[in-house]
C-alpha positions, -999 to +999 in steps of 0.1 A: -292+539-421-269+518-442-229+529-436-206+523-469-169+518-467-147+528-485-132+502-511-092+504-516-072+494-547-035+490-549-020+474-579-054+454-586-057+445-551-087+456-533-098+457-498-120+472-473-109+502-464-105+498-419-132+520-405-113+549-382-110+538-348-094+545-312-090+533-278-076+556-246-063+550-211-048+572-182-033+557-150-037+564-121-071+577-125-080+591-104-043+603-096-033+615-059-017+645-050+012+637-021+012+657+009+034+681-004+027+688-042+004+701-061-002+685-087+002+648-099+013+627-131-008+605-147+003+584-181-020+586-210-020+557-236-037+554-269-040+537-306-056+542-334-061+520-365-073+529-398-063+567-396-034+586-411-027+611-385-041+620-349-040+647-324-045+644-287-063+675-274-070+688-236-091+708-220-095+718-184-126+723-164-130+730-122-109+749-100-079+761-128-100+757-157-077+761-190-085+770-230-086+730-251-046+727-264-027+702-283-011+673-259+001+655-286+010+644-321+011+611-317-013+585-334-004+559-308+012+563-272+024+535-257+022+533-212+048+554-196+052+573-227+031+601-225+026+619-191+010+649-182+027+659-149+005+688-141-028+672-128-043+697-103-070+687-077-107+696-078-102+699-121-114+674-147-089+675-177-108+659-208-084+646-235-098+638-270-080+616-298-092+632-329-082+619-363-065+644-380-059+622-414-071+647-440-052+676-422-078+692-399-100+679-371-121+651-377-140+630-362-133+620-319-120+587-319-117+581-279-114+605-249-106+600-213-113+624-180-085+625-157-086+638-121-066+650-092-075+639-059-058+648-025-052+682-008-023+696-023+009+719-009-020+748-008-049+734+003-071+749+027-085+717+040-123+732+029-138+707+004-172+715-010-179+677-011-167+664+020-142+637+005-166+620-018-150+614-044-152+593-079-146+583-113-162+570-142-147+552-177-171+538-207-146+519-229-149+515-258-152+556-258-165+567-281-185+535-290-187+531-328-217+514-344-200+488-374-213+486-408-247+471-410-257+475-370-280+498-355-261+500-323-227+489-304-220+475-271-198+499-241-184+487-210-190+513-183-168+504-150-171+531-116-160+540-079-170+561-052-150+566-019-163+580+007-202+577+000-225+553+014-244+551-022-243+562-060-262+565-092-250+560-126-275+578-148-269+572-185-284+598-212-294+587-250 
């Protein structure tokens, strides 16, 4: 399949049009509850290059599952900057950059699952796993195949604590 891009002129100077593109982060992630809260803060980084506009969406899934909302506005978010300070335990929060250049939702340009770990101010002390816990980032994420290739390289990166052995299993 042969990609074109799009060719741009200003004042008889042309260039390649840059291909939409974006990179995400969140630290800590996994982030830890302390013995008394319940809930932990995390800070969510992202750019984007060759787009107009972008939206950061959530969506919770787990124990307090939630309906997908908007985090942010922001094309870019530098460390520090943007912190969502309501991380629960035993819930995956997905956030999405979506490129939001021609006014509604485009295409996803990155995401990143967060998670709480820890017991929390309410915590039972019942865990359906037992402690095993652990996370799992592909970056880039999404991986974008360039003009003229068939396919594009990710960097997947993992940890486990306390299990004696894991499987990554990885689905075309």
């Amino acid at each position: 399949m042969r990609r074109l891009l799009p060719l741009l002129c200003v004042a008889g100077i042309c260039a390649m049009a840059q291909e939409p593109w974006g990179e995400m982060h969140a630290d800590p992630n996994p982030c830890r509850m302390e013995h008394d809260r319940k809930d932990c803060t995390v800070s969510l980084a992202w750019h984007t290059r060759g787009v107009e506009r972008a939206k950061v969406f959530v969506v919770a899934e787990g124990r307090h599952p939630g309906a997908e909302r908007t985090f942010s506005d922001s094309k870019n978010c530098e460390p520090g900057q943007c912190m969502a300070s309501w991380i629960e335990p035993e819930t995956r929060y997905t956030f999405q950059l979506v490129d939001f250049s021609h006014g509604d939702r485009g295409r996803v340009l990155a995401n990143v699952v967060v998670t709480g770990e820890g017991h929390g101010g309410d915590h039972d002390g019942d865990r359906d796993h037992d402690g095993a816990s652990g996370n799992i980032e592909a970056e880039p994420n999404p991986c974008h195949v360039e003009a003229g290739q068939h396919d594009c390289v990710t960097h997947l990166a993992w940890n486990t604590q306390g299990v004696r052995q894991a499987k990554v299993f990885v689905v075309a």
